[in-house]
C-alpha positions as CSV (number, residue, x, y, z in Angstrom):
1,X,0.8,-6.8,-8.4
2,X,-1.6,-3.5,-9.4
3,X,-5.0,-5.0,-9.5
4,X,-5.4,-4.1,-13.2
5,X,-2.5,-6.2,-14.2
6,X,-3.7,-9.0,-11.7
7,X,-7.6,-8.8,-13.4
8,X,-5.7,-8.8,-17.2
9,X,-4.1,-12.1,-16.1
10,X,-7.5,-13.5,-14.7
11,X,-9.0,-12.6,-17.9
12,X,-6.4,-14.2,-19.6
13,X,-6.3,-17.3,-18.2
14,X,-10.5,-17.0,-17.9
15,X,-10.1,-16.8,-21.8
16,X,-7.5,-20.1,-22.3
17,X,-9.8,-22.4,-20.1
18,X,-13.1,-21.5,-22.0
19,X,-10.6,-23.0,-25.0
20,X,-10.7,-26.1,-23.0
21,X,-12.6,-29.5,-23.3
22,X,-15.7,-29.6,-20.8
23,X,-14.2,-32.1,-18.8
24,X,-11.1,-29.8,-18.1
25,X,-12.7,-26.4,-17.5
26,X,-15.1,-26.7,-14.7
27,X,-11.8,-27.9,-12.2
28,X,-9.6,-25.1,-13.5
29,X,-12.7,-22.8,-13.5
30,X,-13.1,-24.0,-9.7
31,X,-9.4,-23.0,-9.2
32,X,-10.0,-19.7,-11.0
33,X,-12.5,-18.5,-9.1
34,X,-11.0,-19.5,-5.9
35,X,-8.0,-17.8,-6.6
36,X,-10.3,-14.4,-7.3
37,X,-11.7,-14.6,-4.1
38,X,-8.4,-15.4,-2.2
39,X,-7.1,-12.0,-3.4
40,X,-10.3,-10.1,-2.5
41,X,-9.9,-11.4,0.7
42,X,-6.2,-10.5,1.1
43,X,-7.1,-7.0,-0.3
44,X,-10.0,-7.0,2.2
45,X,-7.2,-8.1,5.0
46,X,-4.5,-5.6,4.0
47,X,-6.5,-3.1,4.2
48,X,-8.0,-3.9,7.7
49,X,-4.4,-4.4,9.0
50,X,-3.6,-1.1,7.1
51,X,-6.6,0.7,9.8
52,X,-5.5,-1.3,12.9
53,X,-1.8,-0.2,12.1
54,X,-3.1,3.7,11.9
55,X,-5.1,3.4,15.3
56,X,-2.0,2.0,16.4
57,X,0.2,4.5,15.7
58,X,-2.6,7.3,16.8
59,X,-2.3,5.6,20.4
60,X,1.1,5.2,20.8
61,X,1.0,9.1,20.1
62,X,-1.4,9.9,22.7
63,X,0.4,7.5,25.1
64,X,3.5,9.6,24.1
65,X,1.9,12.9,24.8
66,X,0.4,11.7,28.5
67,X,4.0,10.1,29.7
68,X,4.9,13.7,28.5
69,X,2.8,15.8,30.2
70,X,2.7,13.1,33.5
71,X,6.7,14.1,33.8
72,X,5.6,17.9,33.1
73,X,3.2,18.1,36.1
74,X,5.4,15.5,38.2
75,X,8.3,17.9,38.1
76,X,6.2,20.9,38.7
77,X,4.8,19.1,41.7
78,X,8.3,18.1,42.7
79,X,9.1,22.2,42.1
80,X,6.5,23.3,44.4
81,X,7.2,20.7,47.5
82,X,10.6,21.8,47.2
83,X,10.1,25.1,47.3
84,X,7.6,24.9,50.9
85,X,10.2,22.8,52.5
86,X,12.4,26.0,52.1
């Protein structure tokens, strides 16, 4: 859901319960305000996956490039020995 049509809703509702008895709004309020911080937190945990995922991929990339260039210099290697034996 895009965050301004997520904080519409929470206004909305934030609106309806301040219509409420006393009684009735401070529990809903509680579960208001919870929810609010619940997606914060899951914003706050998206986007730290979202970084951990990008390091990921930049290692796999550098692991991809060594494996690469460790066949490069083992063949060369394997090149030259053969080429003494001769």
């Amino acid at each position: 859901m895009p965050e301004d049509t997520f904080n519409a809703r929470i206004a909305e509702a934030r609106s309806r319960i301040n219509q409420l008895p006393d009684e009735q709004r401070g529990p809903l309020m509680a579960i208001l305000n919870e929810t609010v911080q619940r997606h914060e937190e899951m914003k706050q945990n998206f986007a730290r996956i979202h970084d951990a995922l990008g390091e990921w991929q930049l290692m796999v990339k550098y692991l991809i490039f060594d494996r690469e260039a460790t066949i490069r210099e083992r063949d060369e290697l394997r090149r030259r020995l053969g080429n003494q034996g001769r």
